[in-house]
GUDREN-457425 format. One line per 5 residues: number of its first residue (from 1); for each residue x, y, z of C-alpha. Coordinates in steps of 0.1 Angstrom, whole numbers. Each point is the difference from the previous one (the first is absolute). Layout:
REM GUDREN-457425
NUM = X Y Z ~ ...
REM end
This chain:
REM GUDREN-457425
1 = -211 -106 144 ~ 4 26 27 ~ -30 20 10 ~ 1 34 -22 ~ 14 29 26
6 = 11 39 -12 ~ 21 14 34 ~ 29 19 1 ~ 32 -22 11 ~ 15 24 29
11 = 31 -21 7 ~ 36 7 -21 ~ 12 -22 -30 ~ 17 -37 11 ~ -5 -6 37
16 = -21 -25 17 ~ -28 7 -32 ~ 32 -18 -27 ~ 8 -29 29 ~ -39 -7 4
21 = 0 -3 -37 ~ 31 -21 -2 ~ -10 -18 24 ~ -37 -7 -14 ~ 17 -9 -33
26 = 19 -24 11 ~ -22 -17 27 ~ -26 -8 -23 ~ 18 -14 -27 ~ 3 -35 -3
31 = 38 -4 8 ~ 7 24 26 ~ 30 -14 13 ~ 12 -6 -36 ~ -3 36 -9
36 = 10 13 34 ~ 35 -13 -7 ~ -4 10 -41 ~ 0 34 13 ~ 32 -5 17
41 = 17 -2 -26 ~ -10 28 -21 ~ 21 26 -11 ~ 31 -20 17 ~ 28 -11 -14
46 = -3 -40 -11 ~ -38 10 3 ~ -24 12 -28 ~ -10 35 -9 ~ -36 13 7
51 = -22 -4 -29 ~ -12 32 12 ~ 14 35 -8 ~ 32 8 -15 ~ 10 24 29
56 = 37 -4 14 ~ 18 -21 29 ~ 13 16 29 ~ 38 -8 1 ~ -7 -11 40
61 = -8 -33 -10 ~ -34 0 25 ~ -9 -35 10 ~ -35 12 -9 ~ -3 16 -37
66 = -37 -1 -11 ~ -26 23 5 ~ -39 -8 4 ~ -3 1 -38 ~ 29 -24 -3
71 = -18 -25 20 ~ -33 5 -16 ~ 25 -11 -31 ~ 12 -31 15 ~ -28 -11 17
76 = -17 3 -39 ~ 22 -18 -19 ~ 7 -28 28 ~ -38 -14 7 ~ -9 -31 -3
81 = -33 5 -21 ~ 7 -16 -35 ~ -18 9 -32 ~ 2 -28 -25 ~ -20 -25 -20
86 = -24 -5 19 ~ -10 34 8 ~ -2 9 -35 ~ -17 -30 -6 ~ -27 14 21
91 = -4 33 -11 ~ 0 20 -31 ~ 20 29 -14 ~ -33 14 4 ~ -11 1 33
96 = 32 2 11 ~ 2 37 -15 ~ -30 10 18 ~ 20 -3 29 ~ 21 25 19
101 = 39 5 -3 ~ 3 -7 41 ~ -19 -35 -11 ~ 21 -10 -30 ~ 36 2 15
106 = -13 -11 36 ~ -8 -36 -18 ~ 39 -5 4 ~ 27 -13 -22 ~ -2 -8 -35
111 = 14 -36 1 ~ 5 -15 -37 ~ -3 12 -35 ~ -36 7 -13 ~ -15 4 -35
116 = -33 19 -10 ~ -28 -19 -13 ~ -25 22 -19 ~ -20 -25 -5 ~ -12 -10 39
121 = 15 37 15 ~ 24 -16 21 ~ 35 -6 1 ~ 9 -33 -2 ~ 44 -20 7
126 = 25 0 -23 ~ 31 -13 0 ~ 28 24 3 ~ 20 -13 -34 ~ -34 5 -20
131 = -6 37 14 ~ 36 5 -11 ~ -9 -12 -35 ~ -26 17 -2 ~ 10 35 5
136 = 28 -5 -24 ~ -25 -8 -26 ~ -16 29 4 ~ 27 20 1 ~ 16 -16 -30
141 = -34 2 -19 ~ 3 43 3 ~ 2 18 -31 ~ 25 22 20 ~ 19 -1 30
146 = -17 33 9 ~ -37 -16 2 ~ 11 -17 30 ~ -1 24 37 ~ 28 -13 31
151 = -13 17 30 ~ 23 1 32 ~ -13 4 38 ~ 26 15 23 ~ 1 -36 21
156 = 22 -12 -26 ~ 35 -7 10 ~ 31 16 -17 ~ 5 -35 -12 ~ -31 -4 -16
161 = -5 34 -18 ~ 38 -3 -11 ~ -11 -35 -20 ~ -32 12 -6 ~ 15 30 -22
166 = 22 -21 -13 ~ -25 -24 -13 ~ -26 28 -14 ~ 28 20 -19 ~ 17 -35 -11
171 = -42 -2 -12 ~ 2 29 -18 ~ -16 29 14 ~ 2 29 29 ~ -41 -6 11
176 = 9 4 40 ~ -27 11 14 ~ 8 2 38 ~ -13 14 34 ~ 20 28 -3
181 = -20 17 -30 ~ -26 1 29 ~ 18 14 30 ~ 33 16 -3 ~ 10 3 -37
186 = -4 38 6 ~ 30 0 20 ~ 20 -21 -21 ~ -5 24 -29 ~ 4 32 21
191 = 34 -9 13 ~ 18 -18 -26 ~ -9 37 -22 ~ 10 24 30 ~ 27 -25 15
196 = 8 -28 -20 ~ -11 -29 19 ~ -38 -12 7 ~ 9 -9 33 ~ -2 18 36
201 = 38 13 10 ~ -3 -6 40 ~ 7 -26 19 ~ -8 -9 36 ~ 28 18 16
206 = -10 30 -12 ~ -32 0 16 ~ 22 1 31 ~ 14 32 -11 ~ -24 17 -14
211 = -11 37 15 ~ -31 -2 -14 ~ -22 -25 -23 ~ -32 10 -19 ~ -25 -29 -3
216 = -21 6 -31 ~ -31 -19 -13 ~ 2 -30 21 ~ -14 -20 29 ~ 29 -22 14
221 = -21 -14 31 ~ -20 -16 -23 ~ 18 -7 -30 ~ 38 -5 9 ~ 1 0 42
226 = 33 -6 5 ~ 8 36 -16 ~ -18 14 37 ~ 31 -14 19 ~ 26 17 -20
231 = -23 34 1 ~ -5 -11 37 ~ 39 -1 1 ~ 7 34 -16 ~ -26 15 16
236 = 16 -10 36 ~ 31 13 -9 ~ -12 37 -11 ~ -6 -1 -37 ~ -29 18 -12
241 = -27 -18 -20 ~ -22 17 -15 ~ -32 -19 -21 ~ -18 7 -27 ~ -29 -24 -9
246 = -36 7 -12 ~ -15 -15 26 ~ 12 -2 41 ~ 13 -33 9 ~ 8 -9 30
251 = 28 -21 -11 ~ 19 35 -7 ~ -11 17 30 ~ 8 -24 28 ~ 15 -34 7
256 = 1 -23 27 ~ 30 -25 -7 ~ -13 -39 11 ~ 38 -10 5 ~ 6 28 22
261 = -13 -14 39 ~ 0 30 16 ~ -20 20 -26 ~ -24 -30 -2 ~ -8 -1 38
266 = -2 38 5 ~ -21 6 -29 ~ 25 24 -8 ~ 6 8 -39 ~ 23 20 -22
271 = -8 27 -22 ~ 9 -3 -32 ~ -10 32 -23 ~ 9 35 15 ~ -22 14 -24
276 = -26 -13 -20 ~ -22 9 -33 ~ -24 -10 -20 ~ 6 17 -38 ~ -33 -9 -26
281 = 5 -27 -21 ~ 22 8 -25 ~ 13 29 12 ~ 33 -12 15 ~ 19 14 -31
286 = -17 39 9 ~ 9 -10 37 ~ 42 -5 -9 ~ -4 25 -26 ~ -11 26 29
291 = 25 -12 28 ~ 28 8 -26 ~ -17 33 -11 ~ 7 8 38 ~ 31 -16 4
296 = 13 28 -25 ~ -20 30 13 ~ 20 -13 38 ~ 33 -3 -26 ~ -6 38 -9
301 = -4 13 40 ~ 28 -17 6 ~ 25 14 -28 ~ -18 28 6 ~ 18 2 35
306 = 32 -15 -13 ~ -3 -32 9 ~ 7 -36 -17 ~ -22 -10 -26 ~ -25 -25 13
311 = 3 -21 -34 ~ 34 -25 -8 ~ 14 26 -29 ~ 32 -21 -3 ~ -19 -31 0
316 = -23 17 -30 ~ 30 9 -19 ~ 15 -30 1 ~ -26 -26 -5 ~ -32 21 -11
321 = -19 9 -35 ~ -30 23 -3 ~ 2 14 34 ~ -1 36 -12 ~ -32 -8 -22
326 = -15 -13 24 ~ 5 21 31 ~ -19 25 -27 ~ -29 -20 -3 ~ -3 -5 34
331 = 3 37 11 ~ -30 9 -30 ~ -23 -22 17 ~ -27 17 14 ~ -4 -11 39
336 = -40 1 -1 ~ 4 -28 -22 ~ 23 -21 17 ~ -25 7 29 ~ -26 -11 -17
341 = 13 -29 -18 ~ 15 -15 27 ~ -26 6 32 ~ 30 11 18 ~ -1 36 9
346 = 36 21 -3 ~ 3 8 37 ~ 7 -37 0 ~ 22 -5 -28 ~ 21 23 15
351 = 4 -17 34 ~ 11 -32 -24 ~ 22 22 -19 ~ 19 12 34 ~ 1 -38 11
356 = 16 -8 -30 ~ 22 31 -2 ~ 14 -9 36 ~ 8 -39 -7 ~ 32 -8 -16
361 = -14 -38 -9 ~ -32 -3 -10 ~ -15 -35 -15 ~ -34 4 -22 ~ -20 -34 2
366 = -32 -7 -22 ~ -19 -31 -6 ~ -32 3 -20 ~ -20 28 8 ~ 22 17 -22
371 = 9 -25 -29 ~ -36 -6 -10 ~ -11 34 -20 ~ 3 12 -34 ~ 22 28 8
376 = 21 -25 20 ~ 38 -2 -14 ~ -3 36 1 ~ -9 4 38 ~ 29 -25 5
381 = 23 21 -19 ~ -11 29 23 ~ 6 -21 32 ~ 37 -8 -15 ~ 5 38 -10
386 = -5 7 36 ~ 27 -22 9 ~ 25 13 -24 ~ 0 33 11 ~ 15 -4 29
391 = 21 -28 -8 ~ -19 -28 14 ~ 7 -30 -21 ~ 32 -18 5 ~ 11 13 34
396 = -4 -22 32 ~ -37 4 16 ~ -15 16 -33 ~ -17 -15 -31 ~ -32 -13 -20
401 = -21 -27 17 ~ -23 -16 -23 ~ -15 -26 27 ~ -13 -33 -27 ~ -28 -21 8
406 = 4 -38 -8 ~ 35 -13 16 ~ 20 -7 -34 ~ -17 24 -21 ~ 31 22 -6
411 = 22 -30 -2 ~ -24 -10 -30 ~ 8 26 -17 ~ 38 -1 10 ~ 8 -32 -18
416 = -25 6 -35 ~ -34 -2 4 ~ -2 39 -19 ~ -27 4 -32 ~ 21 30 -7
421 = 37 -28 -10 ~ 26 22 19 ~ 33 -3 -29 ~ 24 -8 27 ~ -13 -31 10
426 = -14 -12 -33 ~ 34 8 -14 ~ 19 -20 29 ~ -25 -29 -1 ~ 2 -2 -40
431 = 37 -3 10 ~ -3 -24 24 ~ -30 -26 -17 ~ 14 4 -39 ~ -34 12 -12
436 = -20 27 -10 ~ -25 19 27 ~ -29 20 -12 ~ 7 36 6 ~ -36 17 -10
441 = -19 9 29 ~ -27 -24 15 ~ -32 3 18 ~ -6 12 35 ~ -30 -5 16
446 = -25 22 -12 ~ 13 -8 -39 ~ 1 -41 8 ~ -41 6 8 ~ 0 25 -30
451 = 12 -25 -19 ~ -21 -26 12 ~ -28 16 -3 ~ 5 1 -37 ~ 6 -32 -2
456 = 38 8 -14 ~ 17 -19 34 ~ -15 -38 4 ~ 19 -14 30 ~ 8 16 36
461 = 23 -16 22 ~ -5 10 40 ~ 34 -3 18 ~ -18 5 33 ~ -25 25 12
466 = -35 6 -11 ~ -1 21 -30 ~ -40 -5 -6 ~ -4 17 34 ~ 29 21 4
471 = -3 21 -33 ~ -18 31 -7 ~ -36 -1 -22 ~ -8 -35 18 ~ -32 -3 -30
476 = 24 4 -24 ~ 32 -17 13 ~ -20 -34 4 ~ -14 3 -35 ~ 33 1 -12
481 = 11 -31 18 ~ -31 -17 -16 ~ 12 10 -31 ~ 29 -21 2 ~ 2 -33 -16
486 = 21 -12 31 ~ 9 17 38 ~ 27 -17 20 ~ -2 14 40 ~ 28 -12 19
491 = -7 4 36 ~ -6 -16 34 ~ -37 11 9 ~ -35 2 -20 ~ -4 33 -3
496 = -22 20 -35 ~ 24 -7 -27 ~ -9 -35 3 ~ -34 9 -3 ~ 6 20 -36
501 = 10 -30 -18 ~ 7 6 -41 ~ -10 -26 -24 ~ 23 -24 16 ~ 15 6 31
506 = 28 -14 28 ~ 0 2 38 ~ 37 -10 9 ~ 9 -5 37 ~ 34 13 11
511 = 21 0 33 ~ -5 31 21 ~ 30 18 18 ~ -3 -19 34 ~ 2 -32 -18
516 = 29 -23 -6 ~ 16 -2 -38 ~ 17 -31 0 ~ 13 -10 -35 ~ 29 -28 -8
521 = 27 22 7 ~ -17 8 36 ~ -18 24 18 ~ 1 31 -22 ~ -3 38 11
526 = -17 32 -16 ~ 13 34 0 ~ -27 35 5 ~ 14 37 -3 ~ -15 21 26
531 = -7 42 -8 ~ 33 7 14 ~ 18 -17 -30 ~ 8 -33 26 ~ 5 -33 -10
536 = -15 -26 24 ~ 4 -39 -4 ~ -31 -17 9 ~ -8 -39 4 ~ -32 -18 13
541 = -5 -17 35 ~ -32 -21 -1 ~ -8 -30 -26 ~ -17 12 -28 ~ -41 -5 0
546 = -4 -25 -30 ~ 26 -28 -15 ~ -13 15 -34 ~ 11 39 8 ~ 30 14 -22
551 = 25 31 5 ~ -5 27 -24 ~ 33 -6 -13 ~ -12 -32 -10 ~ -32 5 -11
556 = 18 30 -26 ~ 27 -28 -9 ~ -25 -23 -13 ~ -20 25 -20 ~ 32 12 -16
561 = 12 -35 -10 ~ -32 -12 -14 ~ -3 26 -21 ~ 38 9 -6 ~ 18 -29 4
566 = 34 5 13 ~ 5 37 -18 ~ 18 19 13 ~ 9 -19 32 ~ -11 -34 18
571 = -28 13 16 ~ -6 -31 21 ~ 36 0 8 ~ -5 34 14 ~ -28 -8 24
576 = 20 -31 15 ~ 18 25 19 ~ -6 42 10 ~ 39 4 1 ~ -1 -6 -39
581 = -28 29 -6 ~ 20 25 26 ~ 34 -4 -21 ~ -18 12 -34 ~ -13 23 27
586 = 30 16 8 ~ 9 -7 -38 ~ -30 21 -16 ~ -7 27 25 ~ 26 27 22
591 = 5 -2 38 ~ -2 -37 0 ~ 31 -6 -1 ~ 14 -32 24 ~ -39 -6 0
596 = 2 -39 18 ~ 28 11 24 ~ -18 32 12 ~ -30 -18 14 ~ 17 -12 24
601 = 0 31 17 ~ -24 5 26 ~ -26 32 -6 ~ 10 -7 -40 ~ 18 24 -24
606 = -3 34 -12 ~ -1 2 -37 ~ 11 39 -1 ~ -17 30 -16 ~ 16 22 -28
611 = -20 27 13 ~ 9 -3 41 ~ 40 4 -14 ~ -15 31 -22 ~ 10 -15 -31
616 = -29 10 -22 ~ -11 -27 -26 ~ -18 20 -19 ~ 1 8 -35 ~ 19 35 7
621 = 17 -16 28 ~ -12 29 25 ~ -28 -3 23 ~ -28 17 -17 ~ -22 26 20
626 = -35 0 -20 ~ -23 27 -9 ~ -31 -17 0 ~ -32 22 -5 ~ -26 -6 28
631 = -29 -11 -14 ~ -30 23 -11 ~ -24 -22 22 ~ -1 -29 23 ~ -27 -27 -11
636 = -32 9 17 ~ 3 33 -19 ~ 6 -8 -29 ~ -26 -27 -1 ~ -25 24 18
641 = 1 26 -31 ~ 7 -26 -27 ~ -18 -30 5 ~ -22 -2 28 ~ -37 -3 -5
646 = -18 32 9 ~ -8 5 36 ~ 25 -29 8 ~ 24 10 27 ~ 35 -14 -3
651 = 24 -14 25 ~ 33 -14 0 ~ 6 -37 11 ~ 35 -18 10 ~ -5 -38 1
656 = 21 -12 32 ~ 4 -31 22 ~ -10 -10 32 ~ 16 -8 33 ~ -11 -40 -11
661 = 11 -5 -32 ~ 33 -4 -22 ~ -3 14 -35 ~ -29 -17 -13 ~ 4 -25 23
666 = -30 4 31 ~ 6 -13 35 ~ -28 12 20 ~ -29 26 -1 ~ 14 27 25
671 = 19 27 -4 ~ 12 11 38 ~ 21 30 -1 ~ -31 19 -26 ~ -24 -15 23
676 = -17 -25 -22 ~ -10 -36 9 ~ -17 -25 -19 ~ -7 16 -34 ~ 20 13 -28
681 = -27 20 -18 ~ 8 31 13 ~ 8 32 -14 ~ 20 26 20 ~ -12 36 -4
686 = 1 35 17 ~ -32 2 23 ~ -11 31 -16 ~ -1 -14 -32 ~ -19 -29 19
691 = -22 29 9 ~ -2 15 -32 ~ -9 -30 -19 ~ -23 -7 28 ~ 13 -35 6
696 = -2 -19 31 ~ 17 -35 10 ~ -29 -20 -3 ~ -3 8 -39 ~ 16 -21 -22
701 = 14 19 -30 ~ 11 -7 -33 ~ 34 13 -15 ~ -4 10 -39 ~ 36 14 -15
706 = 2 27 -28 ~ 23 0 -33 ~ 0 12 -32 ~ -10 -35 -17 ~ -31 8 14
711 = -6 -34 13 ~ -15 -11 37 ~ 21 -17 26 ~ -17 -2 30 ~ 3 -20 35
716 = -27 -2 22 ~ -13 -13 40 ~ 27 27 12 ~ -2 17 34 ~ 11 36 8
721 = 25 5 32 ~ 8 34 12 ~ 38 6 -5 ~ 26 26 4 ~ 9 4 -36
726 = -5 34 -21 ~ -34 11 -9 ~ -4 -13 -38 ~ 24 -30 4 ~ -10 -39 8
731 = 16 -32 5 ~ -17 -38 -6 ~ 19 -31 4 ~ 8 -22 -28 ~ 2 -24 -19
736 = -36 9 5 ~ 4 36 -15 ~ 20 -12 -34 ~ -26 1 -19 ~ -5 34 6
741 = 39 6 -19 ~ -6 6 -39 ~ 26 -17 -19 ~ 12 31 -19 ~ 1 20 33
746 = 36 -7 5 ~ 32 24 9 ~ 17 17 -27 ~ 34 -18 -7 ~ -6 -30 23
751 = -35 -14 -9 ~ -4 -3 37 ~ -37 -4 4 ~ -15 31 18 ~ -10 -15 29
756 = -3 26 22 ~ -16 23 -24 ~ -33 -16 -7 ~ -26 31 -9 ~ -31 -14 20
761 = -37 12 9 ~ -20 -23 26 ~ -38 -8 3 ~ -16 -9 28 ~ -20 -36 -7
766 = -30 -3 18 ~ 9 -35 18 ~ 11 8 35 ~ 19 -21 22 ~ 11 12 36
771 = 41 1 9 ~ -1 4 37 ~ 19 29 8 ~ 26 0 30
REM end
């Protein structure tokens, strides 16, 4: 591990900083060569999509189309390290989960099926046929299709989750518990009730039109890095970006592209935010609410002076319900709340409010700083009003930009894997299979550990991902995997889940996205749908790392046999060939129509958006303008005068990532553009509150979360870093945070946990170990 360093990184986002990286990445893996030309063939046509983000592909067709965090991917998933036999066979469950996440997934591929032995603490072979058998007789042995949980990472293929739904609701029940409850189920739930469909309504052309784009709640540079070039891009030709993120990242502020020579060798950069701010936490729905309180006070000078009204009053008329209503509740609200609520004074909410006012296209992008509160759909709902009233959804270079995480986690959802049984598909696929569907709502994520937790669910199936590490109330999430009288984790590196077994419990090795799938019928393809509503084919280049590894399709087609038989379809039929799944595909779902013959296209497909052709699928069949209340306090005040112990002072906490690390997945130990190397227990504060709490970097200090169960949570061996984020407000990396998350702290409507919305108070620990500061 890297020697512990605090310094501030002085260079822009990308540059020679992401090609060093790349380059280190790559170099020290054991296949450089190998992964060297993996990488060129990412994101290209005949190649394989990155297992990384879901952002969109520009329509240049680049020879180079992965970003540092793309390689970091690839390099990952293509090492040569094997876990298998004979690693378990040496160490326990155990010790094993003494160790770090960085250790667990760096022990390399998972390379054949694996069953828990509680007996000795380890996990011992199995053949593939028996692991099949046996999760069907567990399955089969439930008093209720509902006592069983089907949990689906966003790695999954469109393929997969389409078969995967089918197989659960051929089961019997709705239980999807997925990685959208945890990330972007806000946005989902605020646009299908405002404009009808749970998807963003841009596409990548309109990012090339747009006059201006406000970036809210999210730090591409880290998280999704291709996102910079297309700011980069927009920003070159004139449009006006303003940000709006709790803390400053350098990612949004400046960017130095590594494909462009010239910038590269003059250290030369772009900007990329015009303006930038940094609202509390929480308080982005007071910080809309107030640019549209002065949008109208500018509306009234204007018509005032007889001029045009600065909001779309045709488009309103046309396609708009509640407007009035709500242009009342937004002139009563008082501006020394929307001051305070938001950190943002009204000086400056004005200047956005004139930006806005003088851009006829305007895109509003979020990822989730914004989709991870209680108050949530409703500060969504604010950010869509704001488009509305000036027309911007469904013209060119305007629209909603929900920017997802995981690479197919809106395609997931696309093609069924929904607790919530949308009518319209289990209508067409009763149709289509000749049997009944359940139609009750299932679990999400917080109720599948609910559930668990009271013993009522008995099995959890893991499509991917790493649910033990990845969901909030970490104490309580792994309990209720214990609970279980069998887990199932599907997935191509050790990682905590594994380490949580239930009574029984399966490890089953699976192909990753760079690896071949070659079946009888030949090499077979996947498809992914990025957060533009694209359609990308995607097909693995190197052999896969184990003789013993099975495609996700496969691995669902066996289940579902063994403990369905051939009802209602030949499941192993339908894993002989991807072609098969994509015709019920287009069958089952909308937009897919031609599904086999439009892969062929190179870039992929776009599957359309009701909502982009203002058709408003909504239950009124008008796009809804809410009037959501703001709420009476954000979380560290509430908790503050409700809950906390006397004399305790409260702060608010987002959980985040770092620059090293994908999801719960952990690359490294530095963080470069916040200045952090070699250690992720770190917790980013204002330096007066540093000050105030008389804290110094050499303390380590322990993290202890507030709720009205009245139960501890608490992290400890943190270090404090001086940051420039508002006074009261802190961030902490996770998975290493999650604890910290109560399980009933969740967003109204979406049950998205609250992750950053964590009422905290720190103490310092009297240990003290020395970061050396730069």
């Amino acid at each position: 591990m890297a020697k512990k360093k605090i310094a501030t990184y002085k260079g822009s986002a990308g540059g020679w900083g992401a090609l060093a990286s790349t380059s280190r990445h790559l170099l020290k893996s054991e296949n450089p060569v190998k992964n060297i030309r993996s990488l060129m063939r990412t994101n290209q046509h005949k190649g394989f999509d990155c297992p990384g983000c879901a952002w969109g592909d520009q329509k240049s067709g680049h020879k180079v189309s992965f970003c540092e965090n793309g390689a970091k991917a690839v390099n990952w998933e293509a090492t040569a390290k094997k876990v298998g036999a004979d690693f378990f066979a040496k160490n326990t469950v155990s010790y094993l989960d003494t160790q770090t996440d960085y250790f667990l997934e760096y022990q390399g591929r998972l390379t054949e099926p694996l069953r828990y032995n509680s007996e000795t603490d380890h996990y011992e072979p199995i053949n593939w046929d028996s692991a099949f058998q046996l999760i069907a007789r567990h399955l089969n042995a439930l008093e209720s299709p509902d006592h069983a949980e089907f949990y689906t990472s966003g790695r999954a293929s469109n393929e997969a989750a389409f078969l995967y739904q089918l197989f659960v609701r051929s089961y019997g029940t709705n239980n999807f518990p997925d990685c959208s409850n945890m990330c972007h189920e806000a946005s989902g739930v605020a646009l299908k009730e405002t404009i009808g469909v749970g998807k963003g309504t841009v596409t990548m052309d309109d990012f090339a039109q747009a006059d201006a784009i406000f970036v809210f709640g999210q730090n591409p540079g880290t998280n999704h890095p291709r996102m910079l070039d297309t700011l980069r891009q927009a920003s070159k030709r004139g449009a006006t970006i303003v940000s709006f993120n709790n803390l400053r990242e350098r990612g949004l502020e400046r960017f130095t592209n590594p494909q462009k020579p010239m910038e590269m060798l003059t250290n030369g950069y772009t900007e990329i935010s015009k303006h930038y701010y940094t609202p509390k936490l929480g308080g982005d729905m007071a910080l809309v609410r107030g640019i549209i309180k002065a949008l109208l006070e500018l509306d009234q000078e204007r018509l005032s002076m007889g001029k045009n009204s600065l909001l779309d009053h045709n488009f309103l008329a046309q396609h708009a319900e509640g407007v009035d209503t709500y242009l009342e509740l937004v002139k009563a609200s008082d501006w020394t709340v929307l001051e305070e609520q938001s950190g943002i004074s009204r000086e400056d909410m004005f200047k956005v409010a004139g930006i806005y006012a003088r851009s006829e296209r305007v895109i509003c992008s979020w990822a989730m700083g914004l989709t991870q509160h209680k108050h949530s759909v409703a500060i969504l709902q604010e950010i869509v009003n704001l488009l509305l009233l000036r027309g911007n959804i469904g013209k060119p270079g305007a629209g909603a930009c929900p920017v997802r995480g995981h690479s197919n986690v809106q395609g997931d959802r696309t093609v069924g894997i929904d607790e919530k049984a949308p009518k319209p598909l289990i209508d067409k696929m009763e149709a289509v299979f000749k049997t009944p569907m359940p139609r009750e709502r299932g679990h999400n994520a917080i109720q599948a550990v609910q559930a668990m937790l009271k013993g009522e669910s008995k099995v959890f199936i893991g499509m991917g991902g790493n649910f033990a590490a990845a969901m909030s109330d970490t104490d309580a999430t792994r309990q209720a995997l214990r609970n279980c009288s069998l887990t199932v984790n599907v997935s191509t590196k050790l990682n905590r889940c594994h380490l949580t077994p239930g009574q029984d419990s399966l490890i089953l090795p699976c192909l990753g996205r760079t690896e071949v799938d070659e079946t009888v019928t030949g090499e077979q393809r996947i498809t992914v749908e990025d957060s533009m509503c694209m359609v990308h084919s995607s097909g693995g280049v190197l052999p896969p790392a184990s003789d013993q590894l099975k495609s996700e399709v496969n691995i669902i087609a066996n289940i579902a046999q063994k403990t369905l038989g051939n009802h209602p379809v030949d499941w192993l039929h339908l894993a002989e060939d991807n072609n098969r799944i994509r015709s019920l595909i287009e069958a089952c779902v909308p937009g897919f129509h031609d599904f086999n013959e439009r892969l062929e296209q190179p870039g992929g497909f776009y599957l359309g958006n009701t909502a982009a052709q203002r058709i408003w699928m909504t239950e009124n069949r008008r796009a809804n303008v809410m009037s959501n209340p703001l709420p009476e306090q954000l979380i560290a005040d509430q908790i503050q005068q409700q809950t906390a112990p006397e004399g305790t002072e409260i702060f608010t906490l987002q959980t985040l990532r770092s620059h090293d690390q994908y999801n719960t997945t952990v690359y490294g130990y530095n963080d470069r553009y916040r200045g952090v190397k070699g250690i992720r227990k770190v917790v980013f504060m204002h330096q007066d509150d540093m000050d105030k709490l008389g804290l110094n970097t050499d303390q380590e200090i322990t993290l202890t979360s507030h709720w009205h169960d009245g139960s501890e949570r608490s992290v400890s061996g943190f270090k404090a870093v001086a940051y420039d984020i508002p006074k009261g407000n802190m961030a902490a990396y996770y998975p290493e945070t999650n604890p910290l998350v109560p399980l009933d702290s969740y967003g109204d409507r979406s049950f998205t946990p609250t992750s950053k919305a964590i009422a905290i108070s720190l103490k310092a620990d009297n240990k003290s170990n020395a970061i050396k500061l730069g």
